[in-house]
TORZABA-824177 format. One record per residue (C-alpha): residue number from 1; residue in one letter; x, z, y. Coordinates in Angstrom, 3 decimals, decimal comma. Example, Ala and Ser with C-alpha at 12.3 -4.5 7.8 and 13.67 -1.06 7.14 Angstrom:
% TORZABA-824177
  nr rest        X        Z        Y
   1    a   12,300    7,800   -4,500
   2    s   13,670    7,140   -1,060
% end
This chain:
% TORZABA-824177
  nr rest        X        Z        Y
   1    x -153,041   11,980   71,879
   2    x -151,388   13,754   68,608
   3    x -148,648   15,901   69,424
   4    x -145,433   13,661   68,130
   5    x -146,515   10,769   70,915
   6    x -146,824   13,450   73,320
   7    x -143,230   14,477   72,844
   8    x -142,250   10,896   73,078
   9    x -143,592   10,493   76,467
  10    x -142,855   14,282   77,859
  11    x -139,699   15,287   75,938
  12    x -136,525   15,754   77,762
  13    x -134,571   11,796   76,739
  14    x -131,063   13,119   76,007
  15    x -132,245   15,832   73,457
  16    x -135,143   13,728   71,932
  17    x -132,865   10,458   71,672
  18    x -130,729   12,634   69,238
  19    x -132,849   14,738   67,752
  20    x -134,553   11,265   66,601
  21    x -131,636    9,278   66,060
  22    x -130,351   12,140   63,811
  23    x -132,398   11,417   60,328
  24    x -132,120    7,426   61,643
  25    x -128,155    7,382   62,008
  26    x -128,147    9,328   58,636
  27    x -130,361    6,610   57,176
  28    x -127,895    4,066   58,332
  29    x -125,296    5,782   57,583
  30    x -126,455    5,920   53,934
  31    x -127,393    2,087   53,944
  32    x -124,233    1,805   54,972
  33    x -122,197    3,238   52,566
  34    x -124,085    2,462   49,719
  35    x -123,192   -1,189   50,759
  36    x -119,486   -0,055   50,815
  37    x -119,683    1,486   47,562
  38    x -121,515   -1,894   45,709
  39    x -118,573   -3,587   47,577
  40    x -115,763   -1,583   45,735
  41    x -117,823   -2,251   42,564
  42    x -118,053   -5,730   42,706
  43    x -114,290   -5,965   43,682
  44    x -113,872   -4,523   39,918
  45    x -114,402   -8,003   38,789
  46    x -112,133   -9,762   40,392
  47    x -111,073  -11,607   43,774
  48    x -113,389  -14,500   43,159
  49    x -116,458  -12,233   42,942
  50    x -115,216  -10,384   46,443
  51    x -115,263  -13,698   47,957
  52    x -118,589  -14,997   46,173
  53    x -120,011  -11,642   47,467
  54    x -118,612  -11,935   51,030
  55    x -119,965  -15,277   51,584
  56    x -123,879  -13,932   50,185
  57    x -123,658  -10,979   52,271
  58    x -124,345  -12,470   55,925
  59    x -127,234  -14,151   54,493
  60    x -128,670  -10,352   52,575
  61    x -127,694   -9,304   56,511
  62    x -129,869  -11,847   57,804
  63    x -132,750  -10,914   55,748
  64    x -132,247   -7,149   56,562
  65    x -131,710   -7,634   60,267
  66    x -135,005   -9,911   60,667
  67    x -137,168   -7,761   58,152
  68    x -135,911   -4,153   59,630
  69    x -134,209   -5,286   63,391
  70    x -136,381   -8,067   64,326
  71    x -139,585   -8,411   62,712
  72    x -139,383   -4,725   62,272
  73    x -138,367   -4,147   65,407
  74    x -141,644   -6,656   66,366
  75    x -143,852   -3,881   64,333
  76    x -142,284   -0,702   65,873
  77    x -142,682   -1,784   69,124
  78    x -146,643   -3,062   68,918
  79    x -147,380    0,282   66,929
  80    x -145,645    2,851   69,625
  81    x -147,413    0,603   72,679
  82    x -150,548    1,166   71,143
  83    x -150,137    4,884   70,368
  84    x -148,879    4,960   73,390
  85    x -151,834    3,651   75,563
  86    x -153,980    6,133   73,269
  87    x -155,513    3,179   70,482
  88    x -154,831    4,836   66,808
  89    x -157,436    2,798   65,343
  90    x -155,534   -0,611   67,040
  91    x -152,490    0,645   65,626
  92    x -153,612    1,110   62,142
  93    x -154,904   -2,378   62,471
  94    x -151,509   -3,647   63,459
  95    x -150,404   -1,641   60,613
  96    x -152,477   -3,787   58,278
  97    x -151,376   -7,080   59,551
  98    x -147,579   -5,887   59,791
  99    x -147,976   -5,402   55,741
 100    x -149,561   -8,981   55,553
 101    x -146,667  -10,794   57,382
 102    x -144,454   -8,949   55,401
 103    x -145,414  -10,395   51,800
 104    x -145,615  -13,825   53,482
 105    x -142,581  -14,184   54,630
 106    x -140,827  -12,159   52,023
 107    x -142,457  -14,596   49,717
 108    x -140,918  -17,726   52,198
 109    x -137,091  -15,810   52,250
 110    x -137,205  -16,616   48,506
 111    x -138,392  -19,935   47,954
 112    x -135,969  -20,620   50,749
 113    x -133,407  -18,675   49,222
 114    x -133,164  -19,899   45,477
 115    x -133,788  -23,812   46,873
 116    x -130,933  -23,930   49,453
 117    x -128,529  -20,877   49,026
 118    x -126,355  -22,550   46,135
 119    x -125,586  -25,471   49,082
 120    x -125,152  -23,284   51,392
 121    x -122,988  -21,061   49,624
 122    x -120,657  -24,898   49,459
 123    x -120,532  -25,839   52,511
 124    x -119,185  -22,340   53,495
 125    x -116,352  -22,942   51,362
 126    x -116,955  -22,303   48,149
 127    x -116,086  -23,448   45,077
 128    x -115,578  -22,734   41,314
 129    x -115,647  -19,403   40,404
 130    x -116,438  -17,942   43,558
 131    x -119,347  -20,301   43,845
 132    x -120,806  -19,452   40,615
 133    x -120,132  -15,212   41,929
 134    x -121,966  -16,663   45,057
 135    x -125,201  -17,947   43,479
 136    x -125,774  -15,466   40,978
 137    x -125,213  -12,761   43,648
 138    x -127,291  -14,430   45,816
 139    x -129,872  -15,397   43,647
 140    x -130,480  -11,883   41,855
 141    x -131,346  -10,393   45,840
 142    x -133,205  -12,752   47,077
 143    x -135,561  -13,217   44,374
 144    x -137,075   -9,633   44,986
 145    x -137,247  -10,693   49,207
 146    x -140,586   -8,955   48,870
 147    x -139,776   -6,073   48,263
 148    x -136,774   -5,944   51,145
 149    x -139,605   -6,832   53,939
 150    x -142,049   -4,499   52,496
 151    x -139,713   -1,516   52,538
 152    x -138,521   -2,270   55,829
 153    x -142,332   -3,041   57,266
 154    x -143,249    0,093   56,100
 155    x -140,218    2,022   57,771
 156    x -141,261    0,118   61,245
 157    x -144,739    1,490   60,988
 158    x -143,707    5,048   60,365
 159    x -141,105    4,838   62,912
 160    x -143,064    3,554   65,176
 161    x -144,960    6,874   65,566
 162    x -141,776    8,570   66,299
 163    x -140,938    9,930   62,308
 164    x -137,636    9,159   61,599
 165    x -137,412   12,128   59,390
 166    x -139,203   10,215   56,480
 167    x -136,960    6,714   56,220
 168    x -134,013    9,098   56,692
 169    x -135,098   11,554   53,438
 170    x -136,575    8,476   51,532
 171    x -133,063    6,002   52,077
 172    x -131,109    9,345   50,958
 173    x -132,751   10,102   47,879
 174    x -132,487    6,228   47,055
 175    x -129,040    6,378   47,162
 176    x -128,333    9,416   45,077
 177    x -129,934    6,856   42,499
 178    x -128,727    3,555   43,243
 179    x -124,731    4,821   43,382
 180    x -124,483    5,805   39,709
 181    x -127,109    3,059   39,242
 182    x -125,143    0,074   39,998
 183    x -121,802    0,527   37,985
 184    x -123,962    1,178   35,238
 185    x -125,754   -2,852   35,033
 186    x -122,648   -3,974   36,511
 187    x -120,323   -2,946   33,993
 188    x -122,783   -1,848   31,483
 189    x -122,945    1,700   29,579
 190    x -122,301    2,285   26,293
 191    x -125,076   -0,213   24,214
 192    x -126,046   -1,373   27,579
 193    x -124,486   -4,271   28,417
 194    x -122,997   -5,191   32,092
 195    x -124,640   -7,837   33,805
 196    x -121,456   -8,448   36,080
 197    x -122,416   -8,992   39,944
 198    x -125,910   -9,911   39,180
 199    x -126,408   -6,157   37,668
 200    x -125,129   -5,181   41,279
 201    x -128,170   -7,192   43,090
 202    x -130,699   -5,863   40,339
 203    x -130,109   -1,997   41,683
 204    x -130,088   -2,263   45,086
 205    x -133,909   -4,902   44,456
 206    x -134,703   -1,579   42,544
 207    x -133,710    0,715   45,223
 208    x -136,230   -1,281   47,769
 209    x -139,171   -1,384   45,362
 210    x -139,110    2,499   44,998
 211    x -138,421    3,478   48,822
 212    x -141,142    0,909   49,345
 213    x -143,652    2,947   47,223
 214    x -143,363    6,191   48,673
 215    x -143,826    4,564   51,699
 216    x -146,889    2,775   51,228
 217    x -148,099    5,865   49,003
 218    x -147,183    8,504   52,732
 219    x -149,053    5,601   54,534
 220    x -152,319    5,789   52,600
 221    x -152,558    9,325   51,715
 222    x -152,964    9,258   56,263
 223    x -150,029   12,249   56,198
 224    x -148,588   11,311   59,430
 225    x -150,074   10,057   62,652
 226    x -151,301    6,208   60,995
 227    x -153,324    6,105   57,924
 228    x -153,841    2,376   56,231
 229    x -157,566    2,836   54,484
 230    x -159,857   -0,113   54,039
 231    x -157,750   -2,898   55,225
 232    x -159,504   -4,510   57,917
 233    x -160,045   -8,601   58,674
 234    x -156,784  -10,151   59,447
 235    x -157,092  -11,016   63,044
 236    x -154,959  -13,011   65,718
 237    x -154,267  -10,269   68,373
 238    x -152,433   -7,819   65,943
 239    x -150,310  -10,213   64,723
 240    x -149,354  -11,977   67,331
 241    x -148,157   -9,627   69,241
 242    x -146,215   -8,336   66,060
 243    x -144,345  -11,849   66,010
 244    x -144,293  -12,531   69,339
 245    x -141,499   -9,698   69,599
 246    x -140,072  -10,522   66,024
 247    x -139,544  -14,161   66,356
 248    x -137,739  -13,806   69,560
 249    x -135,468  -11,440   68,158
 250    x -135,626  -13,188   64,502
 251    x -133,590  -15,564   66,654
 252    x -131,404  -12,933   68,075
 253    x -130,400  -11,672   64,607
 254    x -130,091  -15,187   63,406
 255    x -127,532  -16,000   66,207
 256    x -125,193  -13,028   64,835
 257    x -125,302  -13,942   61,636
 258    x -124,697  -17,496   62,108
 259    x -122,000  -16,433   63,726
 260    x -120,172  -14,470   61,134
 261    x -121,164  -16,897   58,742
 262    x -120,270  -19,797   60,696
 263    x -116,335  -18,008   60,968
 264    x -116,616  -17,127   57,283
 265    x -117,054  -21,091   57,214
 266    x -113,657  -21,837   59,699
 267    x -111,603  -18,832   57,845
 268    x -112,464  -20,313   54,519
 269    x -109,843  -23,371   55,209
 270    x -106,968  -20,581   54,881
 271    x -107,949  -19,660   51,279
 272    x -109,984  -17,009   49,151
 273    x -107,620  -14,314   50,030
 274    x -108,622  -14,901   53,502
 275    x -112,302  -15,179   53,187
 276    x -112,201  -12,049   51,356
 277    x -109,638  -10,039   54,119
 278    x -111,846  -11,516   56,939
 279    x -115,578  -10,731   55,130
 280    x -114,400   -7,434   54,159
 281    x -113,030   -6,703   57,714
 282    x -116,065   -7,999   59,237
 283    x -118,586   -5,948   57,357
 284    x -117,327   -3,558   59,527
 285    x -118,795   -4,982   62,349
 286    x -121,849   -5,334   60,366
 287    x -122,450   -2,103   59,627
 288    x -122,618   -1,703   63,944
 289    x -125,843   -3,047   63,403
 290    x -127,188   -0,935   61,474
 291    x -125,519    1,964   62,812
 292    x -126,946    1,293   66,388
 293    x -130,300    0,373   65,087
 294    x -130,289    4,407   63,709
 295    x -130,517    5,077   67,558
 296    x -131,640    2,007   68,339
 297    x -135,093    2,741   66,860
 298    x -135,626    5,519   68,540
 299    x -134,782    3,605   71,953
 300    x -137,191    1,102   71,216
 301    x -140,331    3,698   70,233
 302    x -139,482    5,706   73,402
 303    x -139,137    2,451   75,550
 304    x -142,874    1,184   73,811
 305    x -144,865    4,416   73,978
 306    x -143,594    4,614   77,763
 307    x -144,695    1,356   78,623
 308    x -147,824    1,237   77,259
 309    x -148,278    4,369   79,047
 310    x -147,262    3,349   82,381
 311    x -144,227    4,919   82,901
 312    x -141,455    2,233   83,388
 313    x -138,999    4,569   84,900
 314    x -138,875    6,884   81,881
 315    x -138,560    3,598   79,726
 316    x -135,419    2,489   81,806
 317    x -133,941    6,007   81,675
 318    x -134,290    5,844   78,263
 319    x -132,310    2,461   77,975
 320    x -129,857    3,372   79,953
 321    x -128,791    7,301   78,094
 322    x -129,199    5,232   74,524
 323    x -126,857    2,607   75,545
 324    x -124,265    5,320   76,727
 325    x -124,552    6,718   73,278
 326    x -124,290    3,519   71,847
 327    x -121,142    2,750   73,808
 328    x -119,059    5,590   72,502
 329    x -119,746    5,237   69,499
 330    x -119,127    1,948   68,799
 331    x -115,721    1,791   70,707
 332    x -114,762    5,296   68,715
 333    x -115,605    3,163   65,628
 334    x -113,550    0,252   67,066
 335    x -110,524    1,564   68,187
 336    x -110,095    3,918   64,764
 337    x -110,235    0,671   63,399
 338    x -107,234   -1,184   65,331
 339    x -105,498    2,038   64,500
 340    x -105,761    2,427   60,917
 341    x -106,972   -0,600   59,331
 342    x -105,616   -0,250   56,213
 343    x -108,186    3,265   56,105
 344    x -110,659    0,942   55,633
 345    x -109,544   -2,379   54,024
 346    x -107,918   -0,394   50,949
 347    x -111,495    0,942   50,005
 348    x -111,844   -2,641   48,755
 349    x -108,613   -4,201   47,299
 350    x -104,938   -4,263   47,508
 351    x -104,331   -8,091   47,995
 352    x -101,558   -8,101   50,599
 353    x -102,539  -11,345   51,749
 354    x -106,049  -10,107   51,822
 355    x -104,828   -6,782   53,370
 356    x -103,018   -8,805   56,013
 357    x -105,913  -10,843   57,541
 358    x -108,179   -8,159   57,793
 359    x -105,916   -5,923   59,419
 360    x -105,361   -9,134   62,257
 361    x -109,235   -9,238   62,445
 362    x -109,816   -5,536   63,226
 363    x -107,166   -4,985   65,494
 364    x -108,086   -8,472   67,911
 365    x -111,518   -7,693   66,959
 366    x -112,116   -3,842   67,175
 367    x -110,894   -2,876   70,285
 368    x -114,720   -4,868   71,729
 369    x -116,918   -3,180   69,472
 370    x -118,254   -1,185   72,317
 371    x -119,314   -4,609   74,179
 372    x -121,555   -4,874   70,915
 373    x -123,144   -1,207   70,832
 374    x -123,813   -1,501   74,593
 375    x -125,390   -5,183   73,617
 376    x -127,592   -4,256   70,576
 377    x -128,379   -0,583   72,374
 378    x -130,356   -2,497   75,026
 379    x -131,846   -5,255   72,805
 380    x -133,526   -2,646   70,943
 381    x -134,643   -1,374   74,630
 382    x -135,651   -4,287   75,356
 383    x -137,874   -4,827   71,926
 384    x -139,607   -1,633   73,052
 385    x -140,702   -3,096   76,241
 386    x -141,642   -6,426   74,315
 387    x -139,627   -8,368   76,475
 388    x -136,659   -9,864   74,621
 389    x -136,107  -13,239   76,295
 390    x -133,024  -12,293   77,851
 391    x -131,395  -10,524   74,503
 392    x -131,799  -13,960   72,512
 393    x -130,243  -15,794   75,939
 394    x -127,170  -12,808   75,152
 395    x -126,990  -13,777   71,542
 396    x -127,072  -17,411   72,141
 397    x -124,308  -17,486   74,874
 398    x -121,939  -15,405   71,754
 399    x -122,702  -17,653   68,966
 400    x -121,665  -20,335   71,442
 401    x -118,454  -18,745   72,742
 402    x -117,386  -17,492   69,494
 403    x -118,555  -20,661   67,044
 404    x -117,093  -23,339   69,741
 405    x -114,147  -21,463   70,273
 406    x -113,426  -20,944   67,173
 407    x -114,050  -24,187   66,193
 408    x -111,861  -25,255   69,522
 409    x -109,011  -22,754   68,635
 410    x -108,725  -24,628   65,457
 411    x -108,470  -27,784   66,887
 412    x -105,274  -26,234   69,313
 413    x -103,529  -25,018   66,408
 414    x -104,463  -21,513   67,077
 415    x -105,324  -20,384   63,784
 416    x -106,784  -17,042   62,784
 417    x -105,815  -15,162   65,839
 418    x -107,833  -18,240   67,942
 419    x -111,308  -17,523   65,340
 420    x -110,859  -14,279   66,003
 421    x -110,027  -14,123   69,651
 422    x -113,147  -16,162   70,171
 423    x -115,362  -13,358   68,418
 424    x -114,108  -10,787   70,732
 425    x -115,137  -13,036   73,744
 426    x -118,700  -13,348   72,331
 427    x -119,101   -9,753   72,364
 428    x -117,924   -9,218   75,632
 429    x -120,552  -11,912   76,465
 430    x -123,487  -10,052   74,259
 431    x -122,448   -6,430   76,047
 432    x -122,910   -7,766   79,535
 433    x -125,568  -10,315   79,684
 434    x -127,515   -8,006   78,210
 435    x -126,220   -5,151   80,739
 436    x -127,164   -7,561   83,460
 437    x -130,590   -8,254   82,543
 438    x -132,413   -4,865   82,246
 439    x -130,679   -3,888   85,434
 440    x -132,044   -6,782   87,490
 441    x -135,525   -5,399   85,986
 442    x -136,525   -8,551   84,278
 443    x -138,780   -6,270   82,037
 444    x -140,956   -6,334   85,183
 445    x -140,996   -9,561   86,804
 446    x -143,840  -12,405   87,258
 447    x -146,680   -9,825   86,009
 448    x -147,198   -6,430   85,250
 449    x -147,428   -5,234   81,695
 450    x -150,832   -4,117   80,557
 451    x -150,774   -0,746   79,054
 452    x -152,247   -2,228   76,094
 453    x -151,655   -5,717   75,391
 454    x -153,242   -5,618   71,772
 455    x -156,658   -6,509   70,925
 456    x -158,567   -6,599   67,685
 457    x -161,646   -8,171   66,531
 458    x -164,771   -6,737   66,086
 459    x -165,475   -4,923   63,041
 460    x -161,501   -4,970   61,879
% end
């Protein structure tokens, strides 16, 4: 057993959590801000392409939250079990296969994408020139979807062996590029001319392809604890146990983006202005996700390389410290955010009407964030222990509470404050149900779990 697994299984959990989530919560932070940043760009151009761009984004959060959370999350998990029951030859396999579904379904997000997202983009609302920003926004992303699942495969793998120090240096030095990068197409540069908000989707496509690289280039050269050589024969075992955790919790990231989208959809019937104040004020919530996920990955390799050694009780300990963490920093987020809204919204534009439903959103909204960190903490946990039945039972119960009563507080004459009320409920829901779950120990009922559930066939 190499040395970094060791430390996974033997390190003290408080100090390793952090010392792991460190680079990873840098990483998101970085994500994160670059995707603030292309957002203040894009509102350059106008109102229309604000809105066109809000109503794209929970679909680009989709793809990123199945391909990195869920999928990912699917990959991470199978490689740490298997390091974790000592099989580095099994995990490079995995490895191999995690690269295959990657291109496949990168290659099905876009076909997808380009055929329906135009429709879609309508029946949230929008129309005219916010429907053209829509599909040429949408339709400059997702025809490089390849290159999103790639990079975030890749990431999974190397995560999964406990380096987080690599995505975090990789994702940095990608944005020192991108930032400068994006204005530039956007706008244009001298004889270069802009390409408006397609120029916008072009660098951050370009972004992914080069993080990608020096992934798959660390990957090969066998720097770390994995090395991919001759790629072996696809086989069943590896892969499905990579999608039987990632299409569980495909469906877990699908239910909170539905969600968002779905009240992008109900918000839309109050105008532009308030599509834009509520998408803008949401991202904020968005970027939860990937802020948790920066600890959250390191949850979910402890949680795997614990279970497939045996240890259960150092996996729950390590679920339970991670969603502390998660808690308080969420709520912190949340709260600063009911304060001093207008901290935030202003980044973005000065539309008072704009100004004025975002500010309702994060002050009805915020004050639950930490019902969401506790939520996504321990469906990361639970992705670790390959057991994530009861996280897509949590996400199901808030796309129902907040779509329905959303769509209910409508129907009452509620308004804005009803949509937005009914969010807040579904998070409470997430938290809880969640919460509930991993301390009746339903990682452990019916059977026990093998210390290695992953097989591969002969000769791969």
């Amino acid at each position: 057993m190499d040395d970094r697994t060791r430390r996974l299984l033997r390190g003290p959990i408080g100090p390793t959590l952090l010392r792991l989530a460190v680079p990873n919560v840098l990483v998101m932070l970085v994500q994160a801000g670059v995707g603030l940043i292309e957002t203040a760009f894009v509102a350059g151009l106008g109102t229309d392409a604000l809105a066109g761009m809000a109503l794209v984004f929970p679909l680009v959060m989709t793809v990123q939250m199945i391909s990195a959370g869920a999928v990912g999350g699917g990959i991470l998990s199978a490689v740490a079990r298997t390091l974790g029951a000592g099989r580095r030859e099994t995990a490079e396999a995995v490895a191999w296969h995690a690269v295959a579904i990657a291109f496949a379904l990168g290659l099905l997000t876009t076909l997808l994408a380009l055929a329906f997202g135009p429709a879609l983009y309508r029946t949230m609302g929008a129309e005219g020139a916010t429907l053209a920003a829509a599909s040429a926004y949408g339709g400059a992303v997702f025809a490089g979807a390849v290159l999103i699942w790639l990079f975030n495969a890749l990431a999974a793998i190397i995560r999964g062996t406990g380096n987080m120090a690599l995505p975090a240096v990789v994702t940095c030095a990608g944005a020192v590029v991108l930032v400068p990068l994006s204005p530039v197409l956007i706008f244009g540069l001298g004889p270069l001319p802009g390409l408006g908000i397609i120029g916008g989707g072009v660098a951050v496509l370009a972004y992914y392809a080069a993080g990608a690289a020096v992934f798959a280039a660390y990957l090969r050269a066998g720097r770390g604890v994995l090395r991919l050589g001759h790629p072996p024969a696809l086989a069943w075992g590896p892969a499905r146990e990579i999608l039987r955790v990632g299409a569980a919790s495909s469906l877990v990231s699908l239910t909170t983006n539905v969600t968002i989208a779905t009240a992008t959809g109900l918000v839309a019937r109050f105008g532009p202005s308030a599509v834009a104040g509520y998408g803008t004020g949401a991202r904020l919530e968005y970027l939860l996700v990937p802020l948790v996920f920066g600890l959250g990955a390191p949850i979910s390799a402890m949680v795997g390389t614990s279970i497939g050694a045996g240890d259960r009780a150092r996996a729950l300990r390590v679920a339970w410290i991670g969603a502390a963490i998660a808690v308080g920093l969420t709520e912190a987020i949340g709260i600063a955010a009911a304060l001093w809204p207008d901290l935030f919204l202003r980044a973005f534009a000065t539309d008072p009407a704009m100004l004025a439903i975002g500010t309702r959103y994060l002050r009805e909204v915020g004050p639950f964030y930490g019902f969401a960190g506790l939520g996504l903490a321990l469906y990361f946990a639970a992705q670790g222990a390959g057991r994530v039945a009861w996280p897509l039972v949590a996400g199901i119960t808030r796309l129902t509470l907040a779509v329905g009563g959303g769509w209910l507080a409508l129907r009452a004459g509620a308004g804005l404050d009803g949509i937005f009320l009914a969010q807040a409920l579904g998070l409470v829901a997430l938290g809880l149900i969640n919460a509930g779950s991993v301390a009746a120990g339903v990682w452990f009922r019916d059977r026990p779990l093998p210390a290695s559930p992953l097989t591969v066939r002969s000769g791969a």
